[in-house]
N, C-alpha and C positions, 0 to 999 in steps of 0.2 A: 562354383566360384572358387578363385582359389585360394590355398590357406591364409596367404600375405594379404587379400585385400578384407579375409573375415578379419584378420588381427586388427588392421586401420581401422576397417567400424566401428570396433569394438571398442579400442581406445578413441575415436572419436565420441561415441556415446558415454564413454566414461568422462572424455575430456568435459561433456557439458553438462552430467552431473557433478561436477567440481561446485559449479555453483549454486549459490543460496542464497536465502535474505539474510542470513551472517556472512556471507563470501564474495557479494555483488560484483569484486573485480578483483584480478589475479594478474600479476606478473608472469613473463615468462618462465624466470626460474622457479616460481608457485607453483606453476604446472609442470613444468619438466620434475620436479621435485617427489610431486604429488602423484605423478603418474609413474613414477620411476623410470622417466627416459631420457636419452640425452636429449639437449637445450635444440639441437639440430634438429630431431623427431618431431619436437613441440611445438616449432616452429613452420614446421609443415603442415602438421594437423590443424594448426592454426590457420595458414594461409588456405587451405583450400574452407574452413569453415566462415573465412572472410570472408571467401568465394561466394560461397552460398547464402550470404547474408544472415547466419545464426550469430557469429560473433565480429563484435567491431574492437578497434581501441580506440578505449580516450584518449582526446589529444593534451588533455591536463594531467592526470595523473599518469597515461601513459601505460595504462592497463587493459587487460582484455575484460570486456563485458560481455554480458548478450545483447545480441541486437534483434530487430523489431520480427527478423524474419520465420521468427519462434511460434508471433505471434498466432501466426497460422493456424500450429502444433495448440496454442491455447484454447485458441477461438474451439477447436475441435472436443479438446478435453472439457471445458464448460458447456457445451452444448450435451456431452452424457453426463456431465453433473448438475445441468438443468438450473444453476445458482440462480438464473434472475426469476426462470417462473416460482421456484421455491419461494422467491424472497418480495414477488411482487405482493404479496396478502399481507405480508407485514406492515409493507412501504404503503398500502392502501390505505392500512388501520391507524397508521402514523398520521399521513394526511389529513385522514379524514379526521381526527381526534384534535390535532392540533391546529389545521386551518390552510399548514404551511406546506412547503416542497420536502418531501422526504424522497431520502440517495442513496442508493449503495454503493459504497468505492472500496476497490481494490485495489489493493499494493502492489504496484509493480516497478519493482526495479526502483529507484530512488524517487518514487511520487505515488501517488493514489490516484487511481483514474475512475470517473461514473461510470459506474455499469449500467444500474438500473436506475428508475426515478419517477415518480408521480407527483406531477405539481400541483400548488396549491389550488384552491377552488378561486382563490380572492384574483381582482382585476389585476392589483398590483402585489406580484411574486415575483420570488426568483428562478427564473427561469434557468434550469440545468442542462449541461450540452454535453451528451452520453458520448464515451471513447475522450471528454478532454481530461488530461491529466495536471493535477495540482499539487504543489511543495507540499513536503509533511511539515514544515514547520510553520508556515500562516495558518491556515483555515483549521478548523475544530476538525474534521476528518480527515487529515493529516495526523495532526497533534494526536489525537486518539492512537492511531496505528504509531507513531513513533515513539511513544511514552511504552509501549511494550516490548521495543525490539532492544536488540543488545546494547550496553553504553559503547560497544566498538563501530554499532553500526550509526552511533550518532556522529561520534570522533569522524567516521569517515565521510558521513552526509555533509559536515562543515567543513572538512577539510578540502575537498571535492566539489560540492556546489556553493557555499558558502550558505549565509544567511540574507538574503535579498528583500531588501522592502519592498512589499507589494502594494504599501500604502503608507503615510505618512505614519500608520499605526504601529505597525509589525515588528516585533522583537524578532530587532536583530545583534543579542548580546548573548553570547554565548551559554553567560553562568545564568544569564537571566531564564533563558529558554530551559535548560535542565532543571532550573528549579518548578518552574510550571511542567514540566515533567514530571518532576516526582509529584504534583499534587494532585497533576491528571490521573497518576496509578495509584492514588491513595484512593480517590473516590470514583475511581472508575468509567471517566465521561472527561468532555475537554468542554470548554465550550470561547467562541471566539467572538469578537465582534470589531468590524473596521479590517481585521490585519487582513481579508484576503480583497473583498470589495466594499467599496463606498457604501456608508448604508445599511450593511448587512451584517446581520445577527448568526450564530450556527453553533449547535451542538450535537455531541456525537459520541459514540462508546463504540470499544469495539469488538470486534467477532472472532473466533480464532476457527483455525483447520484443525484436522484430525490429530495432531501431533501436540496440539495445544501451542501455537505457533498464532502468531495475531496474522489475517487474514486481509484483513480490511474494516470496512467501518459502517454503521449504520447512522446515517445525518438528518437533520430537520433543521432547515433555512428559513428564512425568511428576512423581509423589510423593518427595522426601527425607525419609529416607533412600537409600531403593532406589537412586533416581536420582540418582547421587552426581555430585559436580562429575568427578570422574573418569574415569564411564561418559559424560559429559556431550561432555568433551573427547576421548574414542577415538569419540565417533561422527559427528564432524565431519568428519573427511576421508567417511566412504559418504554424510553428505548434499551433500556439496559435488561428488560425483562426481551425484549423483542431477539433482541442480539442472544442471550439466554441460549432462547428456542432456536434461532437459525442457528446457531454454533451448534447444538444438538443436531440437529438435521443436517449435515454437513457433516458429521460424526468428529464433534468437536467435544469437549466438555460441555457436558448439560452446566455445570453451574458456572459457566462461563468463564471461568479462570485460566489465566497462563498457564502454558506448560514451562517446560523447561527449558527451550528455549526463546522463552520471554523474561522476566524479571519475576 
């Protein structure tokens, strides 16, 4: 192969470690910047990874993201790191303990999507739909994962998608929503009820990767009544112990805490 097209990969595969869960989208001149090439380079590395579906641009901020075609490349990597069989004995012991639908979600990209999931025993649960992805600012496993990540990545969550009612419930005020931020990372759990569906109760804490970086989220759903704010809040310390162990096993911090690029 020859030299000029090792170089292009090269800086192709650089171009798309550019991003992060603190970097989710980049300007041109970001990347020409960051890559040290001209804007003309950057713009081709870009065009032909539009090509192949890894990077798109938003038509609102007008920036390059990843797009879905990554997925692929994910699906592949979580399958040698085995995350949902690791995690389904948790999400069992959850269930079964509490009554209710226990979830695992994953952060991806500006939302949190179900990986995994065991629903409840009762007739009437909340049924979870594995691959949908949900705002981090309604639902309690959202909240969890957004109360850890950068104050720059929230500025740009709102800037970007806005704050959208999911339900008559849902805060959608800015300072309102930061302040239930800092009290989600005071005690370590979110819990929500109304703001994502009718009906329904959720609480959640969450798990971090090896870098100590928040990863995603450990959930337990259910219907209110049933699931009352009270069963809501005695079952926060066993998901918080759960989240614990997966964070360890995942070679996260055993005691579950932030790294450094969390809070």
């Amino acid at each position: 192969m020859p030299t000029k097209t090792l170089k292009s990969l090269e800086r192709g595969i650089d171009l798309l470690f550019l991003f992060s869960h603190n970097r989710p989208a980049l300007s041109l001149h970001e990347i020409s910047v960051a890559l040290d090439i001209p804007q003309s380079t950057a713009y081709r590395l870009l065009a032909t990874c539009r090509k192949k579906q890894v990077i798109v641009r938003d038509p609102l901020s007008r920036k390059y993201v990843l797009d879905a075609g990554l997925l692929r490349l994910q699906a592949a990597i979580q399958a040698n790191l085995d995350i949902t069989k690791i995690v389904i004995p948790y999400l069992e012991d959850l269930a079964t303990r509490s009554g209710e639908t226990s979830q695992l979600f994953l952060l991806q990209g500006h939302q949190v999507v179900c990986a995994e999931a065991v629903t409840s025993p009762n007739m009437i649960r909340f049924m979870p739909e594995r691959g949908r992805g949900l705002p981090l600012h309604a639902p309690a496993a959202g909240r969890a994962v957004l109360a850890f990540l950068p104050d720059e990545f929230l500025t740009r969550y709102i800037q970007q998608h806005g704050l959208k009612a999911m339900t008559p419930y849902t805060v959608t005020d800015a300072q309102e929503l930061q302040r239930l931020l800092v009290h989600i990372r005071a005690q370590c759990f979110a819990v929500s009820f109304q703001q994502m569906y009718a009906g329904a109760r959720g609480v959640a804490v969450p798990i971090f990767d090896h870098r100590g970086g928040v990863l995603g989220s450990l959930c337990i759903s259910g219907p209110d009544p049933r699931f009352s704010e009270a069963a809501a809040d005695a079952l926060a310390p066993l998901l918080q112990k759960h989240a614990r162990a997966l964070s360890a096993a995942l070679g996260g911090p055993a005691d579950g805490s932030p790294g450094s690029e969390g809070h």
